[in-house]
N, C-alpha and C positions, 0 to 999 in steps of 0.2 A: 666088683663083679664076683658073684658067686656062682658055681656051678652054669652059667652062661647065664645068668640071671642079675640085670644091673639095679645098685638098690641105692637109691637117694638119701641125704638127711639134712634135713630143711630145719630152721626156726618160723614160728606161725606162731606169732603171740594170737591167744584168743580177741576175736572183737566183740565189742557191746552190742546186741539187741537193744537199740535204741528206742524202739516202739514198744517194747513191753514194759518198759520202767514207764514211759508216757503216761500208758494205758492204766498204770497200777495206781502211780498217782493222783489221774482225774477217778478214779473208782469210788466210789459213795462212802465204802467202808473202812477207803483208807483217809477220805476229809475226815471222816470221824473221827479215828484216830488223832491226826493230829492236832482237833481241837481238844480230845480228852489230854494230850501230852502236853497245850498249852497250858491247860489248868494246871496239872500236875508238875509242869516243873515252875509255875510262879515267878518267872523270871530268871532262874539262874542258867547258868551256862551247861548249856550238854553237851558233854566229851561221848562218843559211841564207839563201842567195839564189837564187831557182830564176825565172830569165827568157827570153826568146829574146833573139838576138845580133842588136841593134837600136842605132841611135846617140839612138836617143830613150830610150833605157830606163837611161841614164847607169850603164854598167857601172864603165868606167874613170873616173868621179868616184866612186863606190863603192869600189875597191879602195884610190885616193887616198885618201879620208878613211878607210878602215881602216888604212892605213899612216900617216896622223896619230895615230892612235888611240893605238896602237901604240908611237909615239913619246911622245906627251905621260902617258900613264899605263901604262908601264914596269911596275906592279904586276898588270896583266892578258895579259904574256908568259907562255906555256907554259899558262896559264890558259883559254884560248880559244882554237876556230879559225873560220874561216871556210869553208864551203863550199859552192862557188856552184856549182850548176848551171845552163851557159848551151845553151841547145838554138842549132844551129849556121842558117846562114842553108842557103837551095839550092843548091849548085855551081857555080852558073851566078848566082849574085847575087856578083858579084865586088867591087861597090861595097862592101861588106863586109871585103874582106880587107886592108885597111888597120887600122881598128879591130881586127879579130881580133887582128895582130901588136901592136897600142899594147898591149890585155891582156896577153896572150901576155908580154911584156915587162914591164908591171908585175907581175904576177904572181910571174915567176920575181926580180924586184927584192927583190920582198917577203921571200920563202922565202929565198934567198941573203943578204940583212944578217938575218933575226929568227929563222932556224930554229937550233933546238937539240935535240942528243940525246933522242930520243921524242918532240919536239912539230914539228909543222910546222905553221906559223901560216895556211896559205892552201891548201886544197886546190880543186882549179878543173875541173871538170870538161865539154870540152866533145861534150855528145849530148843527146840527146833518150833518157827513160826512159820503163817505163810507167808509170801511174797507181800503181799498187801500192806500185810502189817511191818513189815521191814521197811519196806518203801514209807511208810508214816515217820519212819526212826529215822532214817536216811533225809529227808525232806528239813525235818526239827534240831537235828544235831548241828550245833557250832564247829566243832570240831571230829573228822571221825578218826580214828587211831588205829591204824594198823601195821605191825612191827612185828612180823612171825620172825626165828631165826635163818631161816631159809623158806621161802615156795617161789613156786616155777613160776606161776604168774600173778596171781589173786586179782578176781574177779569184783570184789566187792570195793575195791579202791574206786575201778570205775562206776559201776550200781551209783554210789555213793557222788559224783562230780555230774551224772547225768540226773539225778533228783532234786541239786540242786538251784534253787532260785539265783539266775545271773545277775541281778542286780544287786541282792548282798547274803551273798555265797558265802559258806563255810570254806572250813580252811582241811586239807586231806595231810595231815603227819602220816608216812612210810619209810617203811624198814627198808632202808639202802641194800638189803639183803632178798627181796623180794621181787620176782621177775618183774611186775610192772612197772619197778621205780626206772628201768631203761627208756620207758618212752613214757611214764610221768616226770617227768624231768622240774617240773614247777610246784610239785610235793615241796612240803618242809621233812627233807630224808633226815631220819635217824638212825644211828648207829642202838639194836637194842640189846645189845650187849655192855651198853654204858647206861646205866639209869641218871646219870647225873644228867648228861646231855640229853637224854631223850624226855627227861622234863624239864631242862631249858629248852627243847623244841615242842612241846605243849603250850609252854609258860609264852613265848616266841605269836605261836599259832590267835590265842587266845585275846591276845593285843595288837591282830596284827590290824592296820588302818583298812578301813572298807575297798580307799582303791587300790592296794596291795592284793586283798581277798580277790577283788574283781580280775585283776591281771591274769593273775594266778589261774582263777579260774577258766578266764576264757581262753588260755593258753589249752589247759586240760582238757575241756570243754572239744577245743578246736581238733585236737588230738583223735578224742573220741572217734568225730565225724568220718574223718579222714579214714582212721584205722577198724571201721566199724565190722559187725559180722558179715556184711557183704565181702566189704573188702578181704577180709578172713581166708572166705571161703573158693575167692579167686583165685588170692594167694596158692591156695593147694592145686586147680587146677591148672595155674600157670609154671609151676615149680618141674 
């Protein structure tokens, strides 16, 4: 109670808009997409990371433990890429452009010792897309990967479990350290302050059996439902 004034404080995980991811995916220009994406990745496996360029969202511990990865199971070269899209800071956030170049540099580390004739192991994209086009990435990725060192919720864990096909779903690796790993609970959690372990939980993801994926998923999946932005937004006027 302040000054005769009572003041509440609540937890309200965000919910999924379940019908705009729908929506995005039957859209004309994102089927497109992802048959240009089938072409383009010819079979191999997509790892996706789609974040804004933050020091909290541990990009470059990310690119590190895929260049662990990389290193320690040799049988998943040419096999797999990685493709991260990082949306870039404001121009004028300068504090930023030290990290941009740490990436920027690992990045081309990577490409330069692992790429080989038709595979490049690290495509890195840095902009901001539309939804459309995300949704095509989201739909195609085997695996999506997200392991910031801290956020409150992240939104794009779930984006990413509601675009997927239930029949044979990708697999969602999160950062134990990320608010929605509380009620993703069927994530493959990584510690991403360990790069060893957070690509034996890639390596883990990548091989997991279809009805493992499946489980998985419609556990998340079921999650979603339940917790979605209606539910959200009750939430606050029943609190």
């Amino acid at each position: 109670d302040v000054g005769g004034r009572g003041v509440r404080l609540g937890a309200h995980p965000v919910g999924l808009d379940m019908n705009r991811v729908r929506e995005a995916l039957g859209a004309p220009e994102t089927q497109r997409r992802m048959e240009q994406l089938r072409g383009h990745l010819k079979g191999q496996r997509m790892i996706l990371s789609v974040e804004r360029l933050d020091y909290t969202k541990g990009t470059l511990e990310k690119l590190q433990a895929y260049e662990r990865m990389l290193e320690e199971y040799p049988e998943l070269r040419g096999k797999v890429t990685l493709v991260c899209i990082c949306v870039p800071a404001a121009a004028e956030m300068t504090v930023y452009d030290e990290l941009q170049e740490q990436i920027e540099q690992t990045a081309g580390r990577i490409n330069g010792q692992w790429a080989q004739v038709g595979w490049t192991p690290l495509q890195f994209f840095f902009r901001s897309l539309p939804f459309a086009e995300v949704a095509a990435y989201y739909a195609m990725a085997d695996v999506m990967w997200i392991t910031p060192l801290r956020d409150g919720l992240n939104l794009v864990a779930k984006e990413y479990i509601a675009a997927q096909d239930p029949e044979d779903p990708g697999v969602l690796v999160l950062s134990r350290f990320a608010g929605a790993a509380a009620q993703m609970q069927a994530a493959v959690q990584v510690n991403p302050y360990d790069p060893g372990g957070t690509a034996s939980g890639l390596y883990q993801a990548l091989h997991m059996s279809r009805r493992e994926r499946r489980d998985r998923h419609q556990e998340l999946l079921r999650g979603l439902r339940e917790q979605d932005v209606h539910w959200w937004a009750q939430a606050f006027e029943q609190a």
